[in-house]
C-alpha positions in Angstrom: -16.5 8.5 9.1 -19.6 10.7 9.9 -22.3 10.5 8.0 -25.1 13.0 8.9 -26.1 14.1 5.1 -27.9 10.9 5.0 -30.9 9.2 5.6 -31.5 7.2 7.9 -31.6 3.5 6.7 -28.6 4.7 4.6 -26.3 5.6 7.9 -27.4 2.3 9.1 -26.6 0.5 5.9 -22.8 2.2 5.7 -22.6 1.0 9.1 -23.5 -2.6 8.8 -21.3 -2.6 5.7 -18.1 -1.1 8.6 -18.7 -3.3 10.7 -19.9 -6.7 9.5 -22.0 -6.9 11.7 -25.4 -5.5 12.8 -24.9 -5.5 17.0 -21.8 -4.1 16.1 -23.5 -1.4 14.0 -26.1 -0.6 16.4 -23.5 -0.2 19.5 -21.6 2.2 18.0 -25.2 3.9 16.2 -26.2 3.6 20.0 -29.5 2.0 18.8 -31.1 -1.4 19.3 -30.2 -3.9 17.2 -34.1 -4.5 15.9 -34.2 -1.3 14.7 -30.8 -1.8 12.6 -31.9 -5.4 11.4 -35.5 -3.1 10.6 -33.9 -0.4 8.4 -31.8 -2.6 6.7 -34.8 -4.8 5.5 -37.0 -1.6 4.5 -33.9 -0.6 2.4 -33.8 -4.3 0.5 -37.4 -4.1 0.2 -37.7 -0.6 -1.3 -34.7 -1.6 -3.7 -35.9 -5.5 -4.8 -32.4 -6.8 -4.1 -30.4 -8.1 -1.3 -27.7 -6.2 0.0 -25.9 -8.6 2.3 -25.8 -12.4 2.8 -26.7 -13.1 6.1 -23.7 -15.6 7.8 -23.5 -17.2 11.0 -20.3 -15.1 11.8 -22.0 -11.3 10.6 -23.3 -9.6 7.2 -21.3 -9.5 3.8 -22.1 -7.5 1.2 -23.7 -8.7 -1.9 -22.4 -7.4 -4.9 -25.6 -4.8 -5.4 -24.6 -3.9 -1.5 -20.8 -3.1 -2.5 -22.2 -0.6 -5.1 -24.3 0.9 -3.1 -21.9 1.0 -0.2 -18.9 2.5 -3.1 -21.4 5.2 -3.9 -22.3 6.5 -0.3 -18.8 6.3 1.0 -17.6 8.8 -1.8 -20.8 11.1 -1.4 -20.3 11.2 2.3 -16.2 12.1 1.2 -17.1 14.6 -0.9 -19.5 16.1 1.2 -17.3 16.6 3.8 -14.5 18.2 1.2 -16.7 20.9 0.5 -17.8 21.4 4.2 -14.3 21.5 5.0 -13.6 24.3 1.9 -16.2 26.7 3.1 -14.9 26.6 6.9 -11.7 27.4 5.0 -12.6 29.5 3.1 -9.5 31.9 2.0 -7.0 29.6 3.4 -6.1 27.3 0.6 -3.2 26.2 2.8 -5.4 24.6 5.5 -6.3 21.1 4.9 -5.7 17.2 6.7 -4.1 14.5 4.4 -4.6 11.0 5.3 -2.2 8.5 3.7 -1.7 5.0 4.4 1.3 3.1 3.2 3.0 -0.3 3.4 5.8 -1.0 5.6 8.7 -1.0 3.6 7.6 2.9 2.6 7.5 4.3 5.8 11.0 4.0 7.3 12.5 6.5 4.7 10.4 7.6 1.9 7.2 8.9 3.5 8.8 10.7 6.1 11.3 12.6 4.0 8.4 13.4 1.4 6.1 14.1 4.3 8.5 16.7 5.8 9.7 18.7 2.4 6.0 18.7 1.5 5.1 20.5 4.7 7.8 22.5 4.4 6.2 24.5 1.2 2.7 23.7 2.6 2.9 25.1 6.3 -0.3 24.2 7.7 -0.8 20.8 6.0 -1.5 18.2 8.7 -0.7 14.6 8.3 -2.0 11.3 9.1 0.2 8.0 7.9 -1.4 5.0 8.6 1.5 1.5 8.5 -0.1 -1.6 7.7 -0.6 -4.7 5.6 -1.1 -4.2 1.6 -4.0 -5.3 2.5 -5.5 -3.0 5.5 -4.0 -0.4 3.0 -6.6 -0.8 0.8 -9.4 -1.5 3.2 -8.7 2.1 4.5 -9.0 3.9 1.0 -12.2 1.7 0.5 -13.7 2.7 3.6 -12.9 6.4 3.2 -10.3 6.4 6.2 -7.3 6.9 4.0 -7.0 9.7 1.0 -3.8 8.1 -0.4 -2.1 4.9 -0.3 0.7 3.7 -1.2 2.1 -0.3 -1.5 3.5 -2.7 -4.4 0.7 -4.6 -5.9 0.6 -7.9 -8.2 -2.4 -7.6 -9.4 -5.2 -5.0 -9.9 -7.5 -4.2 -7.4 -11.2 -3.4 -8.1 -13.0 -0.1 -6.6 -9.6 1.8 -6.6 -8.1 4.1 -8.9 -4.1 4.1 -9.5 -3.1 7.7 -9.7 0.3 6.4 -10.2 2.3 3.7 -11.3 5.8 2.2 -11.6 7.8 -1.4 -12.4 9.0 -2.1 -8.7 11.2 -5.5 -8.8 12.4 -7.5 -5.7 15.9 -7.0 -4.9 18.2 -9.4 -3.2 20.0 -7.3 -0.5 23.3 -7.7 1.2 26.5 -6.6 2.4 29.0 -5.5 -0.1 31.7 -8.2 0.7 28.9 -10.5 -0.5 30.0 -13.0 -3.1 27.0 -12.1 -5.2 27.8 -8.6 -4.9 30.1 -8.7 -7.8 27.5 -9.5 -10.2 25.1 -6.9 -11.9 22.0 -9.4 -11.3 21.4 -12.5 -9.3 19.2 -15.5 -10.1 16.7 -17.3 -7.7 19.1 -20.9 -7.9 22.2 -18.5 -6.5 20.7 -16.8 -4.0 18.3 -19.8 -2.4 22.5 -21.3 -1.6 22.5 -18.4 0.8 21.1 -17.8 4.6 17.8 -16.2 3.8 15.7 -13.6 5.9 12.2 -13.2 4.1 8.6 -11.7 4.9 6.0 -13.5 6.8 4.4 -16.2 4.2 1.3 -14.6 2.5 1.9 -11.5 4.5 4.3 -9.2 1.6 4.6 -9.2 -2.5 8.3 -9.7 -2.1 7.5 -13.2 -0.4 4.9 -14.4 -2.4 6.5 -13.2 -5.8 10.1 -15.5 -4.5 8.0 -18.5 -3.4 6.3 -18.0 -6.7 9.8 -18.2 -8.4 10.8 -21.1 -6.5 7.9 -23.3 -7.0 7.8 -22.9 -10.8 11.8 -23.6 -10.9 11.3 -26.6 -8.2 13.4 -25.0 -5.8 13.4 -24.7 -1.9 15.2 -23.0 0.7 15.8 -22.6 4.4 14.7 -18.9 6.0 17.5 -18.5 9.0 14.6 -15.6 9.9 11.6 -14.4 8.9 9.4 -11.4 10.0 6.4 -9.1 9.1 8.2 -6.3 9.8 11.2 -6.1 7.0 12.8 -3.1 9.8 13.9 -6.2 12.1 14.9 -7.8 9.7 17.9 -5.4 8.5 19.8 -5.4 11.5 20.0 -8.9 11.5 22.4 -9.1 8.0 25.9 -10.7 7.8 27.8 -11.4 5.0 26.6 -14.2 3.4 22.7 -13.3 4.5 20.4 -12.1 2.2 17.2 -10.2 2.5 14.6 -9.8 0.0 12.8 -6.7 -0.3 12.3 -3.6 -2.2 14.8 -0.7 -3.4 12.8 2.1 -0.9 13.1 0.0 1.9 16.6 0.1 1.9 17.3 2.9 -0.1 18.9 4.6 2.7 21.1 1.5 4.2 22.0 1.9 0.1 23.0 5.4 0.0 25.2 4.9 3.3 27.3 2.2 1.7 26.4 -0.6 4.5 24.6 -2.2 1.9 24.1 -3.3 -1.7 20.8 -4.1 -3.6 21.0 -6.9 -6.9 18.3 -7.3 -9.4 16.9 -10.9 -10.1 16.8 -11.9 -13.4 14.1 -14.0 -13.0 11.1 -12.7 -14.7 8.9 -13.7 -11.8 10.4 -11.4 -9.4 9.7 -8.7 -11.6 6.3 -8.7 -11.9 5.3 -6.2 -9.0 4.5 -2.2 -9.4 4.5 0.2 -6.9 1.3 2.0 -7.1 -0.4 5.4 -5.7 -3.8 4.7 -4.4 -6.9 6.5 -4.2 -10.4 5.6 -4.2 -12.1 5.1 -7.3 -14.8 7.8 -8.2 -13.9 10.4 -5.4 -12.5 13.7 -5.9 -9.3 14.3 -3.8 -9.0 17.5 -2.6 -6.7 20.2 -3.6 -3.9 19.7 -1.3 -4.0 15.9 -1.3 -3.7 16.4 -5.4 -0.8 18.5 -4.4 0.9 15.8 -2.6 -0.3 13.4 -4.7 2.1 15.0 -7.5 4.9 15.7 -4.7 5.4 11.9 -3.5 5.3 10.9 -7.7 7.9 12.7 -8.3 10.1 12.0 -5.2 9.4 8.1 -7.2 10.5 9.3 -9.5 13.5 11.0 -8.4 14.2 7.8 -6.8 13.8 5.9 -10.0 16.8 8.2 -11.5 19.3 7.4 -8.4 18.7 3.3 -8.7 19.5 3.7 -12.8 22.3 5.7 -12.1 23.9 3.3 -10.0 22.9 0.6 -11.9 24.6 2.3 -15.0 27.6 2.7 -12.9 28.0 -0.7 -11.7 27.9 -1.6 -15.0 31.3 -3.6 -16.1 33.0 -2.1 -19.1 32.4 -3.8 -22.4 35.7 -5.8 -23.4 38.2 -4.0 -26.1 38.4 -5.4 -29.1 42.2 -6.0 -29.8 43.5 -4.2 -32.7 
């Protein structure tokens, strides 16, 4: 992020509030570190109110500092949207889009919706950004990120949701599976079965099933378990199961290799899969664009996994005459 629109003490402050740290501010300022530490007291003084605590391990924003720090990250944003509209000027088409996304989106879904965007906006130019659900957010906070994209639990202040949808965990597994007859699975069945699940505390889909299992007093053995739901895939044999969501393996769906079931636990249904951006900024014109383009490729999505769902319905039983 540049910042060159503001004062001093302010470029100093946004970069404390980066980094955590004030030598790591001033390295990358290429200043001493007195005359960081110096700004950054002028700027408390002038305002009457901390802005950081001061730790033994680096600087954390008070609550005034977040604020501030909320405030100058979306002027320097929308600063540099309008320099970038005048040096465009009369090429609407022109324009950089930086998303960030979860794992389990970027196998399948962000590419294709990447790609067919492009395809009707030639000179967009992408940046996608894989990380934690966490790091997601830390990118749209710290203005790196425009759009972002992961399943959430719970709301997250200083971001604005721009869309929003009920995004279940799904048990997944091969179609000979003997859960695979049913329309929806229970936590007690499928905790019977080898189990590959995300990294503890690392995904929603993990901490949503532990969740499940601790209220219903129930524990299970996970044959493997990874970060990176991709490795995990490969790895399935009837009578595995993976948890994860219906876009990560929408495609491994749509091929027939394998089948997704519901849980009817009402646990493992309270996740949503949210668009991301940051709260009081203005996107720009093309990121609203694909902002609209990636909702309804959800939603698009949304219509496939009811229509199967409808279809693997069993038929209600005839009445005999």
């Amino acid at each position: 992020m540049t910042t060159p629109l503001l004062s001093i003490p302010m470029r100093y402050f946004l970069e404390v509030a980066r980094s955590g740290s004030v030598n790591q501010a001033a390295a990358r300022l290429f200043v001493a570190s007195s005359a960081v530490s110096r700004q950054i007291t002028k700027l408390e003084e002038s305002l009457g109110t901390p802005l950081f605590e001061r730790r033994a391990r680096g600087m954390a924003l008070t609550a005034a500092g977040e604020r501030l720090a909320a405030h100058l990250r979306n002027a320097v944003l929308d600063a540099g949207q309008v320099i970038d509209q005048v040096r465009n000027l009369g090429d609407e088409r022109a324009g950089r889009i930086r998303a960030a996304c979860t794992e389990g989106f970027a196998g399948s879904l962000m590419p294709v919706v990447m790609r067919t965007f492009e395809l009707t906006h030639a000179r967009s130019q992408f940046e996608l950004h894989v990380g934690a659900p966490d790091e997601v957010s830390a990118l749209l906070v710290r203005g790196e990120a425009d759009i972002g994209l992961k399943y959430v639990v719970a709301p997250e202040p200083g971001l604005r949701i721009e869309h929003s949808a009920v995004a279940p965990v799904f048990a997944v597994m091969c179609p000979d599976h003997p859960l695979a007859r049913q329309r929806v699975v229970t936590v007690a069945e499928v905790v019977r079965y080898p189990l590959a699940v995300g990294s503890r505390g690392g995904t929603t889909t993990r901490q949503l099933f532990d969740l499940a299992c601790s209220e219903q007093g129930l524990q299970y053995r996970a044959n493997f378990v990874s970060n990176y739901s991709a490795a995990l895939l490969p790895l399935m044999r009837s009578p595995d199961i993976v948890l994860a969501g219906h876009h990560t393996v929408l495609h491994l769906i749509d091929a027939g290799t394998l089948v997704a079931r519901p849980f009817a636990d009402a646990q493992l249904q309270q996740r949503r899969l949210q668009v991301l951006s940051l709260e009081g900024r203005t996107l720009p014109p093309l990121a609203q664009a694909f902002v609209q383009h990636l909702v309804g490729a959800i939603a698009s999505t949304g219509r496939r996994k009811l229509g199967r769902a409808q279809a693997a319905r069993p038929e209600p039983a005839q009445m005999p005459r």
